[in-house]
N, C-alpha and C positions, 0 to 999 in steps of 0.2 A: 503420505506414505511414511508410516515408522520405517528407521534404523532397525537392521536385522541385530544390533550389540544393546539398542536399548528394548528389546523384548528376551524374557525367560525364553529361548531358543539355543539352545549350545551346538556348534557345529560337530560334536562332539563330547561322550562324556556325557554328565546329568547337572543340574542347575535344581538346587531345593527353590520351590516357592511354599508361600503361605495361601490359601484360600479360604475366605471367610462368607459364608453366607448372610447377606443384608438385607435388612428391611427396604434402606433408600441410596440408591448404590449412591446418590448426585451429593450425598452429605456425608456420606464413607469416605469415598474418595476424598473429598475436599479435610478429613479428621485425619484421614493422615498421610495426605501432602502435605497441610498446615502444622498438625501437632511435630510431624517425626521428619520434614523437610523431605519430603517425598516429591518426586518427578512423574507428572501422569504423562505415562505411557497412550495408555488409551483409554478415553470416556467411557466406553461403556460394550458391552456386549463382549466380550467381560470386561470391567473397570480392573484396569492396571497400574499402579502405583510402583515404582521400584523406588525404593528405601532403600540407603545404605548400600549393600552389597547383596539387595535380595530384593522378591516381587513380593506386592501382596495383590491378591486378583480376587474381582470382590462381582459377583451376582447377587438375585434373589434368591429364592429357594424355588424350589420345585420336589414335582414326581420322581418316578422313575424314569429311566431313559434303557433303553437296548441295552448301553452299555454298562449299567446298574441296574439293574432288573429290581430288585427289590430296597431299594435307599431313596428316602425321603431328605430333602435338604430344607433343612429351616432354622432360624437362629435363633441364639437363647434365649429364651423368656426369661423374665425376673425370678430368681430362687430357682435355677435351676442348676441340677450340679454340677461342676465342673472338671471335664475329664483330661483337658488340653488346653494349653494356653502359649500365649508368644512368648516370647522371655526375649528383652530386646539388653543388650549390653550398651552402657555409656563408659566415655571417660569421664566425664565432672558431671554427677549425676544432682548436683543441688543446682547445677548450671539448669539442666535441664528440666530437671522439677520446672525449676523456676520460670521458663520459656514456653512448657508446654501449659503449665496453670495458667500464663498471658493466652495462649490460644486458646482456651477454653476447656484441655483439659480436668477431669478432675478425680483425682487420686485419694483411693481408700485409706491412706494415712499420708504421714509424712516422710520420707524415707529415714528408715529404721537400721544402724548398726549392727548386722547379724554375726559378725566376726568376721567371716571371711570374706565376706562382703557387705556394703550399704541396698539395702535394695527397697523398693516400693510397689505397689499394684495401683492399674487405674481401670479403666472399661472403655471402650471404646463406645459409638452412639450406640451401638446394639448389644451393648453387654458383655461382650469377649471380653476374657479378663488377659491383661498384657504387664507381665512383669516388669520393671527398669531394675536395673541392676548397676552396682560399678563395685571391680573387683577389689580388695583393697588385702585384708589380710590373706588370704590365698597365694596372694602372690609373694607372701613370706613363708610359706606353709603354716598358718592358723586357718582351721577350715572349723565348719559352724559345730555345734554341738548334736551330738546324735538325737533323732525322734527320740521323745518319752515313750517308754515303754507303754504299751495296748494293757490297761489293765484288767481285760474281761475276760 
């Protein structure tokens, strides 16, 4: 039996989680408990991972159900665009790079100096794109420089 404190359940009040639809929940799960030291909650039906001070709850996709009448869940295919994504905050984010490239992650660049912050992107097995981030000039008040203007 889980602990009513280690499941997203709040006796009170709301609890944000993340939910990610997966191809294989058994290699989800294990990406990140391993990558991001995650504590599995529960195996499966739905896989629940609590990270840090938050859940990630991970099924397959499906149909519709009663209570979505018309929502299909499926996860991203290669080149698909991206409307949402995690943004996970570190404190020593070269620490981390560095621990999660040992587990097997693997990061669209290298973490990149944006001003107000160091940040990087990686994907998880099914292609969610998960920002890392570590705040650095923000917390002097230097914050990044505005979008380029749309020039169409």
């Amino acid at each position: 039996m889980v602990e009513r404190d280690a499941l997203p359940a709040p006796e009170r009040g709301l609890v944000l989680t993340h939910f990610l639809t997966v191809r294989d929940v058994a290699r989800s799960r294990a990406f990140y408990a391993d990558v991001f030291g995650g504590e599995v909650v529960l195996e499966e039906n739905p896989a629940i991972v609590k990270v840090a001070n938050t859940w990630i709850i991970m099924n397959p996709g499906g149909g519709p159900t009663p209570d979505k009448p018309d929502v299909t869940l499926s996860p991203p295919e290669p080149g698909d665009p991206v409307s949402a994504f995690m943004n996970v905050r570190v404190a020593d984010i070269a620490a981390f790079h560095a621990e999660a490239t040992a587990q097997g992650a693997r990061f669209l660049t290298d973490p990149i100096d944006r001003k107000a912050e160091i940040r990087c992107y990686m994907r998880d097995p099914d292609g969610h794109l998960i920002e890392i981030g570590q705040a650095t000039g923000m917390l002097h008040g230097r914050y990044a420089d505005p979008p380029a203007a749309d020039t169409r």
